[in-house]
N, C-alpha and C positions, 0 to 999 in steps of 0.2 A: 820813528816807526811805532805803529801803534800795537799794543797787547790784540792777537788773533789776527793781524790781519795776513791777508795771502802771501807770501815770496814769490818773486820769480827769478829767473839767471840773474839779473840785474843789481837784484838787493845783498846778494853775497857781503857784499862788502862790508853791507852795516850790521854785519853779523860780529859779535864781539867775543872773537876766539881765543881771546889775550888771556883771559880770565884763569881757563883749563892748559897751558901752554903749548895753544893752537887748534885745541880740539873743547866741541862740544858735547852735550848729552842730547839724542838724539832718541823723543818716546814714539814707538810706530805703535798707531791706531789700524785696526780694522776700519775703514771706510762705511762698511757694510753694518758691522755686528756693536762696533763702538769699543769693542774687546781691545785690552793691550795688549799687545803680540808682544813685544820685549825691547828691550832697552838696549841703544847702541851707541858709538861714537863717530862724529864726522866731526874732518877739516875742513877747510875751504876750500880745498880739489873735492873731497868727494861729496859737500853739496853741492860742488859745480858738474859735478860729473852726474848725480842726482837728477839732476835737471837735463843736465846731455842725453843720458838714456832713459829718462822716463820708469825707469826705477831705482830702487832704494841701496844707496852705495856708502860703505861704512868707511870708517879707518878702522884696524884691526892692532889694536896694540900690542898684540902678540909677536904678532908678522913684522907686526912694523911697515903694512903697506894697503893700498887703496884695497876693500875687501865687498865686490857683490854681493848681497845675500841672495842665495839660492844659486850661487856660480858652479856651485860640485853635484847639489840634488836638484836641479832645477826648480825650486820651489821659491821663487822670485818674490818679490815686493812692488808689485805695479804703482807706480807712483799716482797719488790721486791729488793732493795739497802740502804744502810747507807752509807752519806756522810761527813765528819768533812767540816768547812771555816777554811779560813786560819788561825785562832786564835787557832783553837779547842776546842772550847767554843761553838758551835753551831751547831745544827744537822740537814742534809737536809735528809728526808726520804721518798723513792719512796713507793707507794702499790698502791693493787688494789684492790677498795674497796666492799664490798659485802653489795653493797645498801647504802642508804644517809648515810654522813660522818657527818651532822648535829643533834644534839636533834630534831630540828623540823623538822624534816625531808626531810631538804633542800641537796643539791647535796651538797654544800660545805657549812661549817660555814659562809662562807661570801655571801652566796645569789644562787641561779641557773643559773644565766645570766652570763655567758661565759667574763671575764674581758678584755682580750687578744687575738689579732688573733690569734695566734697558738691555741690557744683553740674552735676558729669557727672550723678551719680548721683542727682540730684532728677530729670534725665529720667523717672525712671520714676515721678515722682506727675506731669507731664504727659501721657505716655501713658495712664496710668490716664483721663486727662480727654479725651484724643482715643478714647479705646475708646469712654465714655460717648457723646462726641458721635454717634458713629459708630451706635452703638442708637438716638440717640434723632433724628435726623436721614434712619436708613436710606439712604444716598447708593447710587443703581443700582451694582449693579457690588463694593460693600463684600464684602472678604470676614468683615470681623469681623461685617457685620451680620448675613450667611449662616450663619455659625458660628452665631449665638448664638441666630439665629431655628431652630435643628434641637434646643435643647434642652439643658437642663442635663447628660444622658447623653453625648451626641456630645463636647462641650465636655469631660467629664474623660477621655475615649477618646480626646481630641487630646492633652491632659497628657500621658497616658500613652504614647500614640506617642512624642513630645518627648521624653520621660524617657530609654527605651529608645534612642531616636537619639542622644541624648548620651551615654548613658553608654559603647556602641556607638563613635563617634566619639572617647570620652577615652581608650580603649583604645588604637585602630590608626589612627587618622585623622590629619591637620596640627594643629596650633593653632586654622588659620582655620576649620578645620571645624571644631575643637569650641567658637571663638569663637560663629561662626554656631547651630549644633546649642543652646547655649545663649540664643541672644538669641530663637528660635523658642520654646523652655521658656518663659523669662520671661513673653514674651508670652503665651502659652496661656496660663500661671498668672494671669494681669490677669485675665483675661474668664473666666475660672473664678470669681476673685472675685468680680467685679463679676455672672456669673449667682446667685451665692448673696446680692448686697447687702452683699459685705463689704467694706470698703475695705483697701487695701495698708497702711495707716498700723498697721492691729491687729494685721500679721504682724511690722513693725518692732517698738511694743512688748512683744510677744512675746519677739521676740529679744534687747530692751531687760530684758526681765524675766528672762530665763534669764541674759545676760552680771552682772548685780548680783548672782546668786547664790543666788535664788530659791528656785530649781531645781537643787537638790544631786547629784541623778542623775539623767541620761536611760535612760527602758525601756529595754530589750534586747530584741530580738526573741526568744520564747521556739525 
């Protein structure tokens, strides 16, 4: 078995449970935010039961028996991947969770406050899901809804407002203004996407594709 690659029902077996006697440690990932939601323990029923329901099913050493998370507050573990380390002794597990992953109904067991940049900066595949909500929901009063009900023309004429405001702003303006002046850009550019159907994730590997080297030279503007 090699370090990261996927599980499915099948590989159970080369799970090496002997180690813990019979249970592993089990790190559940956000899918979305890359956040550790908390740390738990599976046997070989409740990865296999993992896999039967398509979410995240513990042993509970307390109880002493197969333990759902989210079975009492409904705030589930949607299964998204199972990972072995290189030992296979240890389980890295993606989901996505359905409401706080904590008892006290903290975002993760370890606190709400974001540890890691990757996890600032996954805000913006949240936003992408509240812009979405926001169309498909129409809430009175929205302005993304407003924006985006005028048309794909208005929506790249807000870009471009945006654009010009910042660049305007990087010139002669504070910091907070061109802090600001850019989180207004960003924005515009989501719902620019999302009117064309495109997700934020094909501009990341984009830019995943240009940084490996791909991409030898960028045009020049003639």
């Amino acid at each position: 078995m090699n370090p990261g690659q996927l599980l499915t029902s099948t590989d159970v077996d080369q799970i090496d449970f002997s180690k813990g006697d019979g249970l592993v440690p089990a790190i559940v990932q956000d899918a979305t935010s890359g956040a550790v939601l908390m740390l738990g323990y599976m046997n070989r029923e409740a990865l296999k039961e993992t896999f039967a329901r398509k979410r995240v099913v513990f042993f509970s050493r307390s109880k002493q028996r197969l333990w759902e998370k989210g079975e009492t507050s409904g705030h589930t573990l949607d299964l998204e991947a199972v990972r072995a380390d290189c030992d296979a002794d240890t389980l890295l597990v993606t989901a996505r969770p359905r409401g706080p992953a904590c008892h006290l109904g903290l975002e993760t067991c370890f606190g709400d406050e974001p540890v890691t940049q990757a996890e600032r900066l996954a805000f913006l595949g949240e936003l992408e899901k509240i812009i979405e909500q926001r169309l498909a929901q129409q809430p009175e009063g929205s302005y993304t809804a407003r924006l985006f009900a005028q048309g794909p023309k208005r929506v790249a004429q807000k870009v471009g407002e945006e654009g010009v405001e910042l660049a305007l702003a990087g010139v002669a303006e504070s910091d907070d203004k061109v802090i600001g002046e850019a989180a207004d850009l960003l924005f515009h550019v989501l719902v620019l996407l999302r009117s064309r159907g495109l997700p934020l994730e094909r501009v990341v590997r984009e830019l995943e594709r240009r940084d490996a080297g791909k991409i030898t030279a960028v045009p020049q503007p003639q």
